[in-house]
N, C-alpha and C positions, 0 to 999 in steps of 0.2 A: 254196809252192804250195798254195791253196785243195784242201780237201778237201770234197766235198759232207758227209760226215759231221760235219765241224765247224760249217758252216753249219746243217746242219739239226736239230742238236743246241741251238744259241741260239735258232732258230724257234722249236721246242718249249716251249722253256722260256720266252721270252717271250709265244708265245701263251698258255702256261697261266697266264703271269701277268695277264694282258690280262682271261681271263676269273674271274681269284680278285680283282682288286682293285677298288676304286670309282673314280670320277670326284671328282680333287679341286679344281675349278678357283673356287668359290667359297669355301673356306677361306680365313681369314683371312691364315695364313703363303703361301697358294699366291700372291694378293694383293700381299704385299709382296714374294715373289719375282719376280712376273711388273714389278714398279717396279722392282726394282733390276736384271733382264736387258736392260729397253727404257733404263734409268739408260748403262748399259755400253753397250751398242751404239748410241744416240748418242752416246756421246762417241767410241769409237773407228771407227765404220765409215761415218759418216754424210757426207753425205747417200745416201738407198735409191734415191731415184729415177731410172729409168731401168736400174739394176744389175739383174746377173743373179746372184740369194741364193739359198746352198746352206745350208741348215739340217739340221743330222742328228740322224736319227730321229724320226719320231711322235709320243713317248710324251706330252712335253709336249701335242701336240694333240689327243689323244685326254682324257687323263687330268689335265695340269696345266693349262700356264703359257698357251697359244696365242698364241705370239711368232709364227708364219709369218701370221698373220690381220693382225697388227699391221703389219709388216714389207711385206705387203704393200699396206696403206692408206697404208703411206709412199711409195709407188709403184714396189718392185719387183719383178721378176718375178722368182717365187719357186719356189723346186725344193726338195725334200725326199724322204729314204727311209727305210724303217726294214727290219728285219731279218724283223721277224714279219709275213707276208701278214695277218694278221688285224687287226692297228690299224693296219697299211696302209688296209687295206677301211674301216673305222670311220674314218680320217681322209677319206677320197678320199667315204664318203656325209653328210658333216656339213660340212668345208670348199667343197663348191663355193658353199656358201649365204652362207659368210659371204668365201672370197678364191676367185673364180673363176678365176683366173689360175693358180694353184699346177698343179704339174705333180711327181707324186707317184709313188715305187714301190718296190717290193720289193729290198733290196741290203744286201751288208753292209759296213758302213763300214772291212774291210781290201782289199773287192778292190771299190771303185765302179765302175756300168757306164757313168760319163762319159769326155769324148775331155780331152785334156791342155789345162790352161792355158785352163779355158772362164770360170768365176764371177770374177766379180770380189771378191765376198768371202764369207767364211764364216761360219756359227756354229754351233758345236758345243759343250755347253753338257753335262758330262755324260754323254758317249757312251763313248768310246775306252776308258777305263778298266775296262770291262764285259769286256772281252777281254784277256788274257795277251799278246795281240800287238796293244797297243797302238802301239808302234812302226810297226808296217805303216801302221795306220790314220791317224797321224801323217803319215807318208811320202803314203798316199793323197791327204790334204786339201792337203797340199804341190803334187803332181803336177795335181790339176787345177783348183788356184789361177790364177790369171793374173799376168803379170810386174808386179810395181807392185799387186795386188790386195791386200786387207788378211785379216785371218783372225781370231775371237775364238775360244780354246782353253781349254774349264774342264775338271776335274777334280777330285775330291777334295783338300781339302787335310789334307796329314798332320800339320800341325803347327796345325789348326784349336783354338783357345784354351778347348774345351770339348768337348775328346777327343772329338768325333764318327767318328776311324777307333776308339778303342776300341771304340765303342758299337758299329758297324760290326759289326765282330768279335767283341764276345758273343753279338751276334744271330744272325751266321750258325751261331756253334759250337753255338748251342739250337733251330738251325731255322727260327729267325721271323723272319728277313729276306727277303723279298719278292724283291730288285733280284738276286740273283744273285752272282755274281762282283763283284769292284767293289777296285781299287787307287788307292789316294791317291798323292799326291809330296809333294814339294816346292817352293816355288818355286824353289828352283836345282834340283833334277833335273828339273822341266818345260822351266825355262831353256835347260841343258843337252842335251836331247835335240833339243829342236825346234830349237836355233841349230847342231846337229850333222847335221842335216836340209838346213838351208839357210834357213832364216827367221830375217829380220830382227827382234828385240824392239821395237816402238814404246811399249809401256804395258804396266799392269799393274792390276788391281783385285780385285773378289771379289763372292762375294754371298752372302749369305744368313750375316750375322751374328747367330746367334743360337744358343743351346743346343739341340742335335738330338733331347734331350729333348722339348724345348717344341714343335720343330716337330712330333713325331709324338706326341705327344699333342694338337696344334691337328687335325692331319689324322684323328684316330682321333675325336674330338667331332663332330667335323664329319661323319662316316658315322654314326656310332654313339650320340652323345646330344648332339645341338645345343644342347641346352640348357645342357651346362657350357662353353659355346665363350665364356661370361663370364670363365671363369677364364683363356681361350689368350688374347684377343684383345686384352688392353690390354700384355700380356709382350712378345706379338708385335708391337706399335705401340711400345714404348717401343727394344725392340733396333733397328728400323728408327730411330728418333729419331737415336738414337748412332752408328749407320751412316754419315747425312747431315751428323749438329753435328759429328763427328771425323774428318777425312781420313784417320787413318788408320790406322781399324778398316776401312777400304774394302779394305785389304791382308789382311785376316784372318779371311774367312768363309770360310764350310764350301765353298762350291766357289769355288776359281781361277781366273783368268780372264785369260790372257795373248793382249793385243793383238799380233798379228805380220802382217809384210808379205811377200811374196814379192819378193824383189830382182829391179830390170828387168837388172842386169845381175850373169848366175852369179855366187855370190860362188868367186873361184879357190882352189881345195887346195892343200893346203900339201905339198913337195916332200919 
């Protein structure tokens, strides 16, 4: 059961991060993130047109990648919400210029204020993992999937091949991580939970191959001395190279990214 005090407690904290961090959407690494989330979502959800797309949270549209802009030039009609009213507002005054369609609001991704079985697909890219009760929110995107709808699910990956959850976790233990809370898997415990939920696996991929070093020192240039963005941006070009010439480094970047369907018919429990 939703408590206001838990809710308004991520508000806080993400509005205060809304107003401590910058806009990173022309970095070099934001860039090659924002290729390899449109890379993923056509192969697993496509075609947009005419669907009704659930993207969660803002933050991306505010601060990064702006896949709901993209998403919706592919022509669908596009929904999104994020937790903090404040990059809410910062989305809902800068989106209508660029996807007039988006239909935008305040919610938290364990108790969404949609009716059952409405979007035809999802992407959530990053979200779930911010909360202890990831589960719920899992369950959420489940409930108001549609039967046959498809669903793209990332998270942290724990077994990312250049320790970005260490990195994670020194950061927060000295303070300087920004994001909050934040839990990685595995690709069998993502498996795991979501096929325990009721969703079907279709695929599987990743994004954002590269040392988590490099990516926040590419985004700390990028605010702070553009001028050494010589040093991020050929590191950042070469790990995308490897990304694409190797199928399958596409299994092993920093965030997860598991294709799932919702079954048109209940899958039945076992007795």
């Amino acid at each position: 059961m939703k408590t206001p005090f838990e809710t308004q407690e991520l508000r806080r904290y993400w509005n205060a991060s809304m107003d401590r961090l910058p806009s990173y959407h022309e970095a070099p690494s934001t860039q090659i993130y924002r290729l390899e989330e449109i890379q993923v979502i056509k192969e697993f959800l496509s075609p947009l047109e005419g669907k009704l797309f659930l993207k969660t949270d803002l933050w991306n549209e505010v601060k990064n990648t702006r896949i709901l802009h993209w998403s919706a030039a592919q022509g669908a009609f596009t929904f999104a919400f994020d937790i903090s009213d404040r990059v809410t507002k910062q989305a809902k005054e800068t989106l209508p210029h660029q996807s007039p369609s988006a239909h935008l609001c305040v919610a938290d991704i364990r108790w969404l204020p949609y009716q059952d079985k409405i979007f035809d697909c999802i992407y959530s890219m990053g979200t779930a993992e911010h909360t202890p009760e990831y589960l719920l929110a899992f369950q959420e995107l489940y409930r108001v999937l549609k039967p046959g709808g498809k669903a793209i699910i990332g998270v942290p990956n724990k077994f990312d091949p250049f320790l970005r959850p260490f990195l994670v976790w020194f950061l927060q233990k000295t303070k300087v991580y920004s994001f909050g809370y934040e839990k990685s898997f595995s690709r069998r415990e993502l498996t795991s939970l979501l096929t325990r939920i009721g969703f079907e696996i279709i695929g599987h991929s990743s994004i954002l191959f590269m040392p988590g070093i490099l990516r926040m020192a590419d985004l700390f240039f990028y605010t702070r001395a553009p001028w050494l963005l010589v040093t991020t941006i050929w590191p950042v070009k070469f790990f995308h190279y490897l990304y694409n010439k190797f199928k399958f480094l596409q299994h092993h970047g920093y965030l997860l990214a598991l294709a799932v369907r919702r079954p048109i018919t209940p899958p039945k429990e076992n007795n």
